[in-house]
C-alpha positions as CSV (number, residue, x, y, z in Angstrom):
1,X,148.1,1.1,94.0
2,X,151.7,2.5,94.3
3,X,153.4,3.6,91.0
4,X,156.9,1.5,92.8
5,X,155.7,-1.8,93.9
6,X,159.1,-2.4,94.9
7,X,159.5,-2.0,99.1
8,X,161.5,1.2,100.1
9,X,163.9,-0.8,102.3
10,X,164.7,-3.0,98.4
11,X,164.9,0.0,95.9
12,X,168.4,-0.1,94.5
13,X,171.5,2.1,95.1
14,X,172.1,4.9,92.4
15,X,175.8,6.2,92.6
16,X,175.2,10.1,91.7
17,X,177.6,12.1,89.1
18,X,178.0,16.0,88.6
19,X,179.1,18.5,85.9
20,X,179.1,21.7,87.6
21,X,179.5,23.4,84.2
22,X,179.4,23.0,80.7
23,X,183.2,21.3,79.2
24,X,184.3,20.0,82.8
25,X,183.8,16.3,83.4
26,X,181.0,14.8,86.0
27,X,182.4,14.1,89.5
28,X,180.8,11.5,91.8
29,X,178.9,13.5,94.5
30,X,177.3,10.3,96.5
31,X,175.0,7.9,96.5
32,X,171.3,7.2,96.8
33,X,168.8,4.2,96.8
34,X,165.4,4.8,94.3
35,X,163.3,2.2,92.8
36,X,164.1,3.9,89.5
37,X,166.1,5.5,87.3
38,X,164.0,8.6,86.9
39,X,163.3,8.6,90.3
40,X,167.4,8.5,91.2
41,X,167.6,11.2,88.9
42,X,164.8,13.3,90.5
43,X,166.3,12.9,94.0
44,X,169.8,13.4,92.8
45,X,168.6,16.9,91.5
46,X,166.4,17.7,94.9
47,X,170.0,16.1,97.2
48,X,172.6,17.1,95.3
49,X,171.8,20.5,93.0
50,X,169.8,22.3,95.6
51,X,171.9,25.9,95.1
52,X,172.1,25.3,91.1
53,X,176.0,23.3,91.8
54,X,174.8,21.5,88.0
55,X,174.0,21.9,84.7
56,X,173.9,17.9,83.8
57,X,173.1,15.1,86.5
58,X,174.2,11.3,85.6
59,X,172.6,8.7,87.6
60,X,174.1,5.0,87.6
61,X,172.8,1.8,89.3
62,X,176.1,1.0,91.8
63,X,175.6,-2.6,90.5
64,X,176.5,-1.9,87.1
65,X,179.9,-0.7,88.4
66,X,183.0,-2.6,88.2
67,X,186.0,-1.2,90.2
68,X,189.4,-2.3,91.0
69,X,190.3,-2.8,94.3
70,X,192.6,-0.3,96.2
71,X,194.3,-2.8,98.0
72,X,195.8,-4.5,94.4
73,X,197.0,-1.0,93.1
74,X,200.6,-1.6,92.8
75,X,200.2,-5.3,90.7
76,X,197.1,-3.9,88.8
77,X,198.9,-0.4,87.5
78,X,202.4,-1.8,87.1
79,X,202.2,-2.2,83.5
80,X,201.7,2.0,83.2
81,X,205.3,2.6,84.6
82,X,206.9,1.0,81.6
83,X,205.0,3.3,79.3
84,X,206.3,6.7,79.6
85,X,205.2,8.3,76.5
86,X,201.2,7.7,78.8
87,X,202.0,10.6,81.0
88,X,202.0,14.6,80.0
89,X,205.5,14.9,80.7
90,X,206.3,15.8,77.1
91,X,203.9,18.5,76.2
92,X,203.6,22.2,77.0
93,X,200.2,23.8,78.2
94,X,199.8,27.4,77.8
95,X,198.9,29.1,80.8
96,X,195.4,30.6,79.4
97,X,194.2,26.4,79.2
98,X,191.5,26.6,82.0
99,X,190.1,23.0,82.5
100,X,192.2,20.8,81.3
């Protein structure tokens, strides 16, 4: 008897996240399908991290992801204009900040 019952063509997509090093963030590097969560992760790390890109591996079922939609950018973000003290404009960062 299979350890995943579930078909192949049913397994769920995983969206796939990367830190590349320790104190950066993780960046979205793609997506796979896996009936599970260790199994996503496994893959992720035989796909994504074959020439040792990683040090930490995040895998997330796309279905648990809610995202805006591109085309509603300028009426979803047009509150953020109003509130100038958001952006970075007002503080210095040395030049040695790496990473930031």
């Amino acid at each position: 008897m299979s350890a995943n019952p579930m078909p192949r063509d049913e397994w769920p997509l995983w969206e796939i996240f990367i830190r590349s090093r320790r104190g950066l963030d993780h960046k979205h590097v793609g997506s796979l399908h896996a009936a599970d969560a260790q199994m996503a992760l496994e893959n992720a790390r035989d796909v994504y991290t074959r020439r040792l890109e990683g040090v930490s591996i995040w895998v997330v079922p796309a279905s648990a992801i809610t995202a805006s939609n591109p085309d509603d950018k300028d009426a979803f973000y047009d509150p953020a204009e109003d509130k100038v003290y958001r952006h970075p404009t007002f503080y210095h960062v040395p030049d040695e900040v790496e990473n930031l």
